[in-house]
Backbone as ProteinMPNN parsed JSONL, in Angstrom:
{"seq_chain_A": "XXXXXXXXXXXXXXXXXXXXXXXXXXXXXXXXXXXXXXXXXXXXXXXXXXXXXXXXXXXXXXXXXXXXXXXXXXXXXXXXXXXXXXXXXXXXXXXXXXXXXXXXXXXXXXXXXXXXXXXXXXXXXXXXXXXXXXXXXXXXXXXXXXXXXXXXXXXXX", "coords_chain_A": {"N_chain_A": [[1.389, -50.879, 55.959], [0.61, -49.299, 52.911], [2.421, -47.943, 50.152], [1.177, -44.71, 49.013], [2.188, -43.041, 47.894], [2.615, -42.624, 44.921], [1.578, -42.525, 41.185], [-0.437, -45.271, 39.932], [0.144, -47.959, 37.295], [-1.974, -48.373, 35.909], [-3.623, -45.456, 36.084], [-1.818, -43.991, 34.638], [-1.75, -44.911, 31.793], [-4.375, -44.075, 31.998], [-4.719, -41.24, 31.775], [-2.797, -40.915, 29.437], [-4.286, -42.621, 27.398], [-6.246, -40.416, 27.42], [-4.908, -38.27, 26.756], [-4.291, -38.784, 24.264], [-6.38, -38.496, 22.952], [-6.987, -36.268, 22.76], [-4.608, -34.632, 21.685], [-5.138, -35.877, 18.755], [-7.323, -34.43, 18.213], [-6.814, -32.092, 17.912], [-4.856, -32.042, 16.138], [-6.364, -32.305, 13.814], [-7.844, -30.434, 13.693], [-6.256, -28.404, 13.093], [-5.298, -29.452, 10.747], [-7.813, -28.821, 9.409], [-7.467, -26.116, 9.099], [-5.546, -25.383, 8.32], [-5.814, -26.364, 5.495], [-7.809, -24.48, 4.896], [-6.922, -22.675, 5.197], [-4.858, -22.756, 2.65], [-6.951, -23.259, 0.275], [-8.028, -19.747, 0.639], [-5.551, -18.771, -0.35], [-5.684, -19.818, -2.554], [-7.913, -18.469, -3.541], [-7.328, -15.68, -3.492], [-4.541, -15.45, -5.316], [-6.014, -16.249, -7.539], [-7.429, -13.924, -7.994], [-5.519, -11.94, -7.764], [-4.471, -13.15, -10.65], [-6.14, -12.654, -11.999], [-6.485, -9.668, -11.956], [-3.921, -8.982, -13.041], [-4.186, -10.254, -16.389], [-6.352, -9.0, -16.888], [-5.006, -6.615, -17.06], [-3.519, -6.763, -18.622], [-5.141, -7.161, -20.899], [-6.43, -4.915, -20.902], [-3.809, -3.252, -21.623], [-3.987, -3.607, -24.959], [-4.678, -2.963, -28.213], [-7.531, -1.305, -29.811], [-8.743, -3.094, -31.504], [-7.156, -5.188, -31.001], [-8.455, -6.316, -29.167], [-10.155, -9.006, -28.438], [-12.117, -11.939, -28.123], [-10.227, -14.578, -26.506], [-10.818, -17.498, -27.316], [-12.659, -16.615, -29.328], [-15.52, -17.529, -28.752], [-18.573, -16.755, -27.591], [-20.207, -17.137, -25.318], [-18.572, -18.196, -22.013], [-16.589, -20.575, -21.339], [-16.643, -23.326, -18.689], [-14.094, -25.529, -17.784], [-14.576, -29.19, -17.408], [-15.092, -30.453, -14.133], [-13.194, -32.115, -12.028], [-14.261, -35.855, -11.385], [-16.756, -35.287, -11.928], [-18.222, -33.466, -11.058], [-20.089, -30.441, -10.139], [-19.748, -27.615, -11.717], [-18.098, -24.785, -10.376], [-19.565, -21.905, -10.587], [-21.137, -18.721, -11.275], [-24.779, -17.789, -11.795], [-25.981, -16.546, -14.698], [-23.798, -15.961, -16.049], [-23.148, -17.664, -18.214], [-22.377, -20.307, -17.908], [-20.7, -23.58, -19.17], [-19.66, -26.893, -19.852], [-16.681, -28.152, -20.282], [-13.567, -28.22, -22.423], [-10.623, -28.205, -20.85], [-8.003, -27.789, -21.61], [-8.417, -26.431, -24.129], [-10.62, -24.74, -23.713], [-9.504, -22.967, -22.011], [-7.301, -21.278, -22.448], [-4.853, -19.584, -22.097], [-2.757, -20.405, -19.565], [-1.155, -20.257, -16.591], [0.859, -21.019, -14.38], [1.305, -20.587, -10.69], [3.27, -21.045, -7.587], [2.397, -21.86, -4.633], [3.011, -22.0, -1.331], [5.016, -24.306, -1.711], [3.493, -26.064, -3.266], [2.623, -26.649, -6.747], [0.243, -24.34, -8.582], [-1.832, -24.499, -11.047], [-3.36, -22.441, -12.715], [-5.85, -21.774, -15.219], [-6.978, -19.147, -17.226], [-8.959, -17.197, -19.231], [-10.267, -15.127, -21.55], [-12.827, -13.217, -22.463], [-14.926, -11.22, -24.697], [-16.981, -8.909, -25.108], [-19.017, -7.075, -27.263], [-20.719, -4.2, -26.192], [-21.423, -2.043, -27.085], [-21.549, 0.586, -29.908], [-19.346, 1.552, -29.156], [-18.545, 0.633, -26.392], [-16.972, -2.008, -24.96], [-17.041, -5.139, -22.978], [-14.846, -6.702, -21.044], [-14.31, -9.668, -19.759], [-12.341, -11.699, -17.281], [-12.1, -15.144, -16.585], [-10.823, -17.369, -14.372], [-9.658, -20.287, -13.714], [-9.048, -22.852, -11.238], [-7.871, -26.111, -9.975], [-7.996, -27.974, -7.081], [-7.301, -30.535, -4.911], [-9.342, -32.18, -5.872], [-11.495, -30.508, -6.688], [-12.605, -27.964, -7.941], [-12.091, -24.424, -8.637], [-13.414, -20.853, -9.362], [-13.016, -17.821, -10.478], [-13.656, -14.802, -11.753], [-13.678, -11.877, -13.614], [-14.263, -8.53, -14.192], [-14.709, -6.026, -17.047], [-15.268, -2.778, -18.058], [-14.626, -1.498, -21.317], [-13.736, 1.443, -23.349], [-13.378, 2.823, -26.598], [-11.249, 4.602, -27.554]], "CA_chain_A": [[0.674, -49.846, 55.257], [0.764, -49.216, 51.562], [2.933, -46.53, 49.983], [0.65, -44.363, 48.061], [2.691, -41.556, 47.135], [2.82, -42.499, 43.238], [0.747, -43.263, 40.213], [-0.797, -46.304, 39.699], [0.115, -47.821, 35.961], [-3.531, -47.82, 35.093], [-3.831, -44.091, 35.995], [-0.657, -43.51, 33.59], [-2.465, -45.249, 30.919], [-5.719, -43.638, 31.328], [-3.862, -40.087, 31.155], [-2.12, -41.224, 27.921], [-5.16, -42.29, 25.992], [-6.671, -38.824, 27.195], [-4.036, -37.278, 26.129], [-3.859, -38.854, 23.008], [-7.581, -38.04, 22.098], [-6.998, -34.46, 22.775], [-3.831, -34.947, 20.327], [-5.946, -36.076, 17.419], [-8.359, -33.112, 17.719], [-5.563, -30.635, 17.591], [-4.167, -32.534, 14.776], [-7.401, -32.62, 12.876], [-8.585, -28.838, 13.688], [-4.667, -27.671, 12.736], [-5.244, -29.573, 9.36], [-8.386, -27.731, 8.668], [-7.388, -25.145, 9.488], [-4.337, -25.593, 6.995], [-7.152, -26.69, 3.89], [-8.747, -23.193, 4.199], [-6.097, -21.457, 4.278], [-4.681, -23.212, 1.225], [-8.192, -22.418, -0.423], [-8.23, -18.754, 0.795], [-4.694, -18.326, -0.601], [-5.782, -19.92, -4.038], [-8.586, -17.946, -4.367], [-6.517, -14.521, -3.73], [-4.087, -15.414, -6.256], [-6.956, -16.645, -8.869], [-7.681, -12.961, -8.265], [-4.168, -11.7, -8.91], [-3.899, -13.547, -12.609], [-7.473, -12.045, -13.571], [-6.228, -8.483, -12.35], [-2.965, -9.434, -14.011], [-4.537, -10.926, -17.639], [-7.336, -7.699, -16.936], [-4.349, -5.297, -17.327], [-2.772, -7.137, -20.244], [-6.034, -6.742, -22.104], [-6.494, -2.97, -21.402], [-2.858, -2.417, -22.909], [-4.154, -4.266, -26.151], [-5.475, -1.78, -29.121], [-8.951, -1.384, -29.534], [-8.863, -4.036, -32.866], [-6.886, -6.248, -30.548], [-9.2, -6.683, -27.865], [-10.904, -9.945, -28.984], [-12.302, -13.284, -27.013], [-9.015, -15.752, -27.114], [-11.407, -18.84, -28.016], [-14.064, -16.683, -29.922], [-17.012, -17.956, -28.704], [-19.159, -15.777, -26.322], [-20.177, -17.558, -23.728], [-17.823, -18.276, -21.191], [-16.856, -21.896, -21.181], [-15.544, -24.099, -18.05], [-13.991, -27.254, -17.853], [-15.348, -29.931, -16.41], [-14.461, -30.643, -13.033], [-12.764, -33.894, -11.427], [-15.263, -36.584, -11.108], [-17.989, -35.133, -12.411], [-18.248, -32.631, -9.986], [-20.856, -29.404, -11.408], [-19.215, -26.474, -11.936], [-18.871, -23.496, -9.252], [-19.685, -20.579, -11.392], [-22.244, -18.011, -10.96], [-25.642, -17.762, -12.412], [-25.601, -15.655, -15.653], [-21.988, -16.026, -16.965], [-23.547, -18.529, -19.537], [-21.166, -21.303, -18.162], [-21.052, -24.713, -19.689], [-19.047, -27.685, -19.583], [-16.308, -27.707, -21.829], [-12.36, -28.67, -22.205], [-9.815, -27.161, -20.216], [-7.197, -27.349, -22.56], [-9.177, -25.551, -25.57], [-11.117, -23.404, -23.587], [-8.907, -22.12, -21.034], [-6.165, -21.052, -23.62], [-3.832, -19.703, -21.042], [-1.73, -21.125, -18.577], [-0.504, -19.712, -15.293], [1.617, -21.797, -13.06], [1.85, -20.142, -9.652], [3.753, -21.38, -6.695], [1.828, -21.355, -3.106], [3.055, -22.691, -0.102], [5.18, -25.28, -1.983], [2.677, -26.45, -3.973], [2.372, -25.388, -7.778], [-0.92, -24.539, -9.134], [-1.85, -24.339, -12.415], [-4.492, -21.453, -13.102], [-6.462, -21.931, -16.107], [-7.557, -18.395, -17.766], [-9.906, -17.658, -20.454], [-10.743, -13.572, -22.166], [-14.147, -13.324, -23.454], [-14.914, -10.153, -24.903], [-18.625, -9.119, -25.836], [-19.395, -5.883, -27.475], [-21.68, -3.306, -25.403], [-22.417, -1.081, -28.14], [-20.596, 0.729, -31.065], [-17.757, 2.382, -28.161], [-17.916, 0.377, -25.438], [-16.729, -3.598, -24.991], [-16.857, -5.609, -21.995], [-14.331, -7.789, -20.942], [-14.002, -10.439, -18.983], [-11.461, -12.751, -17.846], [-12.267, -15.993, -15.888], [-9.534, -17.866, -13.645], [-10.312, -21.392, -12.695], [-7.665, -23.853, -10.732], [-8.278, -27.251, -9.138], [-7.412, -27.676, -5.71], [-7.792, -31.827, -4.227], [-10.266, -32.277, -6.539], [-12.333, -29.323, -6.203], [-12.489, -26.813, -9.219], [-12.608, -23.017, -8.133], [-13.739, -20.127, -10.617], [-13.253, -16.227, -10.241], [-14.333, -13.98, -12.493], [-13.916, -10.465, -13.28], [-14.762, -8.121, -15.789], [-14.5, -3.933, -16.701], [-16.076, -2.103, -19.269], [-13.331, -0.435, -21.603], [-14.359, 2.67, -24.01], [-13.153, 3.01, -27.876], [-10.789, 5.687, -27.727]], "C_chain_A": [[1.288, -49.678, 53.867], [1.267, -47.604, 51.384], [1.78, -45.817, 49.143], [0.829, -42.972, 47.6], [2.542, -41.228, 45.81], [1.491, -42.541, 42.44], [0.614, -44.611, 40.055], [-0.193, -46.604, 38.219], [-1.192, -47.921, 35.314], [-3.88, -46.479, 35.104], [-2.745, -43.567, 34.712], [-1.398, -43.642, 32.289], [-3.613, -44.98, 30.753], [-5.371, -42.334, 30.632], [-3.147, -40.072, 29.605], [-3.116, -41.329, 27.119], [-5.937, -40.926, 25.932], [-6.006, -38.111, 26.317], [-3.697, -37.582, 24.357], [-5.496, -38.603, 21.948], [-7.322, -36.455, 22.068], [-6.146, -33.896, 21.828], [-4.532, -34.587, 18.979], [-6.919, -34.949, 17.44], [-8.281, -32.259, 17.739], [-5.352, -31.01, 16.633], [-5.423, -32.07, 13.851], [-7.587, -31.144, 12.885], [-6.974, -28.217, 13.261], [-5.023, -27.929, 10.81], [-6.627, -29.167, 8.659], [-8.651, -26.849, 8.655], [-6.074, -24.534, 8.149], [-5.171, -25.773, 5.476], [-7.958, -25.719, 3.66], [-7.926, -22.448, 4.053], [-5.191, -21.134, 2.948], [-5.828, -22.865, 0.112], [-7.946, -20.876, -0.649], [-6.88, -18.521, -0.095], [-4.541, -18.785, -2.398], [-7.018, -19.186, -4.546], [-7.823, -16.048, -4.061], [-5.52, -14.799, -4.556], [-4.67, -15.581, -7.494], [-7.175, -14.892, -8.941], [-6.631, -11.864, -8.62], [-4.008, -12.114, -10.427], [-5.152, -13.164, -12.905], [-6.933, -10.334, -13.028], [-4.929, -8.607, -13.293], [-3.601, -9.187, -15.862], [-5.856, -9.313, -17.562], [-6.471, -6.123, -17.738], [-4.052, -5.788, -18.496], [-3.997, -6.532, -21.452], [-6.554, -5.069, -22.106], [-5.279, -2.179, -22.094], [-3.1, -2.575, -24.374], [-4.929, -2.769, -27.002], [-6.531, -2.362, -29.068], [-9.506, -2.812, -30.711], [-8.32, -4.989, -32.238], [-7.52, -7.334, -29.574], [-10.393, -7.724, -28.3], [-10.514, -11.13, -28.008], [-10.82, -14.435, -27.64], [-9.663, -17.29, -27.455], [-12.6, -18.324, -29.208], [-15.562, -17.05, -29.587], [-17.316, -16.94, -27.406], [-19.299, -15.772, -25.483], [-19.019, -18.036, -23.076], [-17.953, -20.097, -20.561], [-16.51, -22.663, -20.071], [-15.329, -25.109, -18.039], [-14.376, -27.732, -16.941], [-14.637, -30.393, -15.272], [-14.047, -32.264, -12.51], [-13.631, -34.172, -10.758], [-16.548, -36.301, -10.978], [-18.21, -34.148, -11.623], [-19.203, -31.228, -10.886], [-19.713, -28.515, -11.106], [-19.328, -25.403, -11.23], [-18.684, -22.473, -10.707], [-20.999, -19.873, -11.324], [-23.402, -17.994, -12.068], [-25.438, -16.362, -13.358], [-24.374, -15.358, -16.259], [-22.402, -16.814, -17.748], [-22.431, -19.78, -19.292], [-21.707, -23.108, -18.775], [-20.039, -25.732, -19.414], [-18.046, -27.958, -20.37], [-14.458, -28.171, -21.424], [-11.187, -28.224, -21.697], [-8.63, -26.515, -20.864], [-7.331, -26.113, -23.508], [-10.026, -24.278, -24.883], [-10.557, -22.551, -22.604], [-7.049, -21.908, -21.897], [-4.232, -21.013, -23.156], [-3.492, -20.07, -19.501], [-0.872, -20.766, -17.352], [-0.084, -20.248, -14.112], [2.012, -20.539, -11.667], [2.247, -21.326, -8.02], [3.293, -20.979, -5.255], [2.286, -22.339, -2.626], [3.846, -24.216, -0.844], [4.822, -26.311, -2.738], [2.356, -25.726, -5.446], [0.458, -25.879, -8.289], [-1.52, -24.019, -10.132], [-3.391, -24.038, -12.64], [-4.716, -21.602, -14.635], [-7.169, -20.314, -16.64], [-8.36, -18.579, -19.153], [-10.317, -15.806, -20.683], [-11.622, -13.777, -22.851], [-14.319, -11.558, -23.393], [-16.342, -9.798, -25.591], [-18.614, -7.625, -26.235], [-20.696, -5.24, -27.147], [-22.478, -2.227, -26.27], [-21.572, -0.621, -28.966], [-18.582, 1.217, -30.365], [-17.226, 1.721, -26.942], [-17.565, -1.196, -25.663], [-16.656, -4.112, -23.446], [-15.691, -6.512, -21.93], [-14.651, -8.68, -19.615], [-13.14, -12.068, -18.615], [-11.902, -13.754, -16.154], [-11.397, -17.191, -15.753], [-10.199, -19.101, -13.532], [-8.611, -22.381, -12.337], [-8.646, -24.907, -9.883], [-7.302, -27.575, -8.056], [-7.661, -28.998, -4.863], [-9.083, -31.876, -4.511], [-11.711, -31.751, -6.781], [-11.866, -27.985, -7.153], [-13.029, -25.473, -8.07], [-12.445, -22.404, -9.195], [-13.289, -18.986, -9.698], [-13.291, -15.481, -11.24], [-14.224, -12.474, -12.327], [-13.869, -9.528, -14.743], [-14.811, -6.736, -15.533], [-14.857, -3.88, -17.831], [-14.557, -0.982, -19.653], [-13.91, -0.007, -23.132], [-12.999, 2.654, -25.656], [-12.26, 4.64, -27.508], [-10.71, 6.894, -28.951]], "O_chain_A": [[2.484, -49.932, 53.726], [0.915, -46.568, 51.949], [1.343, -46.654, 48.353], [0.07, -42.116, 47.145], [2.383, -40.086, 45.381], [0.412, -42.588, 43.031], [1.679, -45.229, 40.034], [0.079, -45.544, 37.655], [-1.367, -47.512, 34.166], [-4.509, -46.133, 34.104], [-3.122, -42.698, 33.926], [-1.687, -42.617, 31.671], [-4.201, -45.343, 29.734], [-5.54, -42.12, 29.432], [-3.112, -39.096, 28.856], [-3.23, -40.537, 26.184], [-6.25, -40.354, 24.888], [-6.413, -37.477, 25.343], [-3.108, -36.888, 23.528], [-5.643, -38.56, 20.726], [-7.6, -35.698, 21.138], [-6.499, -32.93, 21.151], [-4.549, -33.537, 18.336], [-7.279, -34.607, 16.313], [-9.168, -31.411, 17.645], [-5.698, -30.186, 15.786], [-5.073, -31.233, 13.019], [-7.419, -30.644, 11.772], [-7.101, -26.993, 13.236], [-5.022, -27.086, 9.913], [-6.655, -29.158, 7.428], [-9.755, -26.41, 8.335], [-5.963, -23.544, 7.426], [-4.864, -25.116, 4.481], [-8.723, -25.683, 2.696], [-7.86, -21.619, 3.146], [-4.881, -20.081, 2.39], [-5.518, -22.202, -0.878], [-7.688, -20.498, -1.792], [-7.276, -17.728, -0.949], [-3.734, -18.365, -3.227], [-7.267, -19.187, -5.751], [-8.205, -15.288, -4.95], [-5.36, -13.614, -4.851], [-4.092, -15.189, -8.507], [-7.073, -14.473, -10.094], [-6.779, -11.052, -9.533], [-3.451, -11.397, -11.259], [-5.461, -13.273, -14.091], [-7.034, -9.593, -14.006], [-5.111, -8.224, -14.448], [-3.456, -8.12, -16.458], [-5.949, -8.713, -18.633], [-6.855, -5.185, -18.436], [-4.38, -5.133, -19.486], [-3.853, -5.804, -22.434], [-6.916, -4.326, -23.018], [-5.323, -1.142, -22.756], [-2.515, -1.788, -25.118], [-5.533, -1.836, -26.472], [-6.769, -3.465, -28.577], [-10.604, -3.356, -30.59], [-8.772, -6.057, -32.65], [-7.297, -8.514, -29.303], [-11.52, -7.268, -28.495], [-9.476, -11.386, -27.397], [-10.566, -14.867, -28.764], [-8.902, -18.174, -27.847], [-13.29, -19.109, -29.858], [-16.554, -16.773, -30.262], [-16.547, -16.513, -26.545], [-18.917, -14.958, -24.642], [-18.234, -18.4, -23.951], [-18.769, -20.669, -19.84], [-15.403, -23.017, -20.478], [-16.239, -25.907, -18.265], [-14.585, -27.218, -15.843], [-13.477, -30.756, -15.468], [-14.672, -33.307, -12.704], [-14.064, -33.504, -9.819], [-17.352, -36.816, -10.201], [-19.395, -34.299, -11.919], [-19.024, -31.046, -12.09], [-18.85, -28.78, -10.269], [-20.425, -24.845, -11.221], [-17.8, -22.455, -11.563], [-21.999, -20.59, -11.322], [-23.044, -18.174, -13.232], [-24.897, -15.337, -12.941], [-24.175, -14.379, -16.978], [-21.527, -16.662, -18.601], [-21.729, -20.202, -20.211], [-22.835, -23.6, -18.741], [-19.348, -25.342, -18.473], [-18.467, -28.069, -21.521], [-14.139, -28.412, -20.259], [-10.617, -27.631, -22.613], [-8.262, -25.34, -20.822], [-6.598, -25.129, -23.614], [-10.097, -23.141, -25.352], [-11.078, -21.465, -22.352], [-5.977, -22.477, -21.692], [-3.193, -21.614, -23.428], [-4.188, -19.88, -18.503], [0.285, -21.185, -17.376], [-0.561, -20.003, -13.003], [2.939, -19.738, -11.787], [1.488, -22.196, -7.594], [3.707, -19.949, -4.723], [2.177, -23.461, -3.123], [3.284, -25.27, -0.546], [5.52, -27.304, -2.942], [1.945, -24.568, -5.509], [-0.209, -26.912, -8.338], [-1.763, -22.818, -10.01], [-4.33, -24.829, -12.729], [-3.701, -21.547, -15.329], [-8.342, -20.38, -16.275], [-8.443, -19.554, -19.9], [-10.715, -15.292, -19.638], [-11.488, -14.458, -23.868], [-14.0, -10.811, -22.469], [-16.731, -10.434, -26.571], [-18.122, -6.893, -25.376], [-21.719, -5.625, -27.712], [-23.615, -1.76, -26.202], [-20.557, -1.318, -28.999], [-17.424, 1.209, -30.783], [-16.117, 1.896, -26.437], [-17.98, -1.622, -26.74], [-16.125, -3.311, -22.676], [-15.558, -7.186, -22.951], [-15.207, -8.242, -18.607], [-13.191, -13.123, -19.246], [-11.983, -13.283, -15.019], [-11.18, -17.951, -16.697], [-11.393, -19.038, -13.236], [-7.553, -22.481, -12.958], [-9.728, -24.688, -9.338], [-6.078, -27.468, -8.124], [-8.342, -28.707, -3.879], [-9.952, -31.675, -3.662], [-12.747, -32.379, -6.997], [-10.908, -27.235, -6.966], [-13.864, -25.459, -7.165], [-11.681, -22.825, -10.064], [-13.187, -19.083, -8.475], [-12.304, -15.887, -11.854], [-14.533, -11.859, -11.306], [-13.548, -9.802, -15.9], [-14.906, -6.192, -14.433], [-14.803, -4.82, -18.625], [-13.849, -0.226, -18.987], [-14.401, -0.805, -23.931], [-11.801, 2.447, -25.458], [-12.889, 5.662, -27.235], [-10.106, 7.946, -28.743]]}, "name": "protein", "num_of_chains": 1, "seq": "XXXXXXXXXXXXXXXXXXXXXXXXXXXXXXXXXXXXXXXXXXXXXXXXXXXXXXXXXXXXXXXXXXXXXXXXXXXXXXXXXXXXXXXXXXXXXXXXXXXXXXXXXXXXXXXXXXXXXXXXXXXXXXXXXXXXXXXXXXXXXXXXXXXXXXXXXXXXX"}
């Protein structure tokens, strides 16, 4: 009579490649799970450097408070590999150089990774007292441009 207390080595080896598909689709759902939250954590800091760069321009005098490229519309650079531009309908966005139109420069440090926020202050006048501002963040993220945008109405004292 045959012992058959044990495992076979074909049962070992079916268990193993199971086990190694079930592996890979932990691995895979871990790492995108890791790529949003890298996203989510660059677009809450894009929104830190526009409240940031928001406050700077409400300490500015009322004569200081001017667009840092001049031009009105709100320009963005063009994205890696041609990619369109996320930005919302009605910001007047266009396609444009990152260098020149995103003036300043905001290196922040996430997760080990630095990422280099692109700002931009456009400033439009509302009427003889009031001015709008607005300052628009963009950073590229594995070749994937993100925008945020934000803007406050500030009064002629």
């Amino acid at each position: 009579m045959l012992n058959e207390k044990g495992m076979s080595l074909v049962e070992v080896m079916v268990a193993l490649v199971v086990l190694l598909f079930v592996s890979l689709a932990l691995m895979q759902t871990a790492l995108v799970s890791i790529d949003a939250n890298m996203r989510n954590s660059i677009r809450d800091e894009a929104v830190s450097v526009a409240q940031t760069r928001l406050t700077e321009a409400r300490n500015l005098t009322w004569d200081g408070l001017v667009s840092e490229t001049g031009a009105s519309a709100i320009t963005l650079p063009a994205c890696p590999d041609d990619q369109e531009c996320l930005c919302k309908a009605g910001e007047g966005c266009t396609v444009g150089n990152y260098d020149s139109d995103f003036p300043v420069k905001v290196p922040r440090d996430i997760r080990n990774l630095t990422v280099q926020f692109g700002t931009r202050r456009v400033v439009s006048d509302v009427d003889a007292t009031n001015r709008q501002v607005t300052i628009v963040v963009r950073a590229v993220y594995k070749d994937k441009c993100y925008s945020h945008v934000s803007s406050t109405i500030m009064r002629k004292q």
